[in-house]
N, C-alpha and C positions, 0 to 999 in steps of 0.2 A: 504494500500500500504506500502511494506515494503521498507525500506530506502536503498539508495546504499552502498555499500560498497566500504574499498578499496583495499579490494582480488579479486580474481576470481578464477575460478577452474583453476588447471594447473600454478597458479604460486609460485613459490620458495620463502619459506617466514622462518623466524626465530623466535623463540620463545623468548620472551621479559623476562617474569615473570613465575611462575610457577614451578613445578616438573619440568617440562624438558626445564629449560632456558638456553639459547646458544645453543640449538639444531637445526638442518635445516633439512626441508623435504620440498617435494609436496604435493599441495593440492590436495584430490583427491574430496571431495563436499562439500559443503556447506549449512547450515541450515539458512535461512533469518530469517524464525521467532523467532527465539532463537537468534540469531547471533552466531552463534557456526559452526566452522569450524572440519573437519578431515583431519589432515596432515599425510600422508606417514610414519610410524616409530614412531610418537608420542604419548607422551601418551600412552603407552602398556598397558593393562588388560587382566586379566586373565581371560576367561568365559568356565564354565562347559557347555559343550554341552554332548546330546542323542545321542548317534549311528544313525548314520541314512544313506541313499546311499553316501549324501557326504561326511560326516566322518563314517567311517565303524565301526571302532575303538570305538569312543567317547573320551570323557575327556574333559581335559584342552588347551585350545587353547588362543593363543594372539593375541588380537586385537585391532586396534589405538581405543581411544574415543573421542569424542571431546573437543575442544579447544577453549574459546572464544575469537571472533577477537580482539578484545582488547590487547591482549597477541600477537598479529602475525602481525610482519613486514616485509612487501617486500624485499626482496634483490633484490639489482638492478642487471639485466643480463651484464652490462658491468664492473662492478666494482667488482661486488661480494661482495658488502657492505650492509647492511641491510639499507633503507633510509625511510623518512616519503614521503605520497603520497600524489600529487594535481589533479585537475581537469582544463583542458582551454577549450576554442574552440577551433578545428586546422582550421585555415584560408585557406588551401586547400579545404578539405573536410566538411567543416562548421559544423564536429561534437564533441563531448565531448570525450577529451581523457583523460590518465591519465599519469602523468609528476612526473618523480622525483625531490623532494624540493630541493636536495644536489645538481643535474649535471644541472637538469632543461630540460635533455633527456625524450623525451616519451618514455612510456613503451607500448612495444604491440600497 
């Protein structure tokens, strides 16, 4: 069983460390068993591809690669500030959400 995280696909996160630090993208998946992320824009490479129906052409193409969560902090949607994440119960719904440390707002 892989462990949780504190991403998820679909959320707005900033890169900490790294080639592309202070950069902000979308998540678009995530790898649990690696813990490696792909954000939207990050991370660029270049990869030679074969002509084929979808590139007709061929060549050189850019594409995000992955990122490890490590390196990837939330921005909060209200602030627009990159923050560390918690887990509570919510007392409504008696389920596990996820709370930012700085406002103490749920996320999602």
């Amino acid at each position: 069983m892989q462990a949780k995280l504190h991403i998820k696909k679909g959320d707005s996160v900033k890169v900490i460390a790294g080639d592309s630090k202070n950069q902000e993208g979308k998540i678009l998946s995530i790898d649990r068993v690696k813990n490696r992320a792909i954000v939207e824009g990050i991370n660029l490479v270049s990869k030679h591809t074969k002509p084929s129906a979808k590139h007709a052409q061929g060549g050189i193409v850019k594409q995000e690669a992955s990122v490890h969560v490590s390196n990837l902090m939330v921005i909060e949607p209200g602030t627009g500030k990159p923050t560390r994440i918690g887990r509570k119960l919510d007392e409504k719904s008696d389920k596990l959400v996820r709370y930012s440390k700085k406002t103490g707002e749920v996320i999602k």
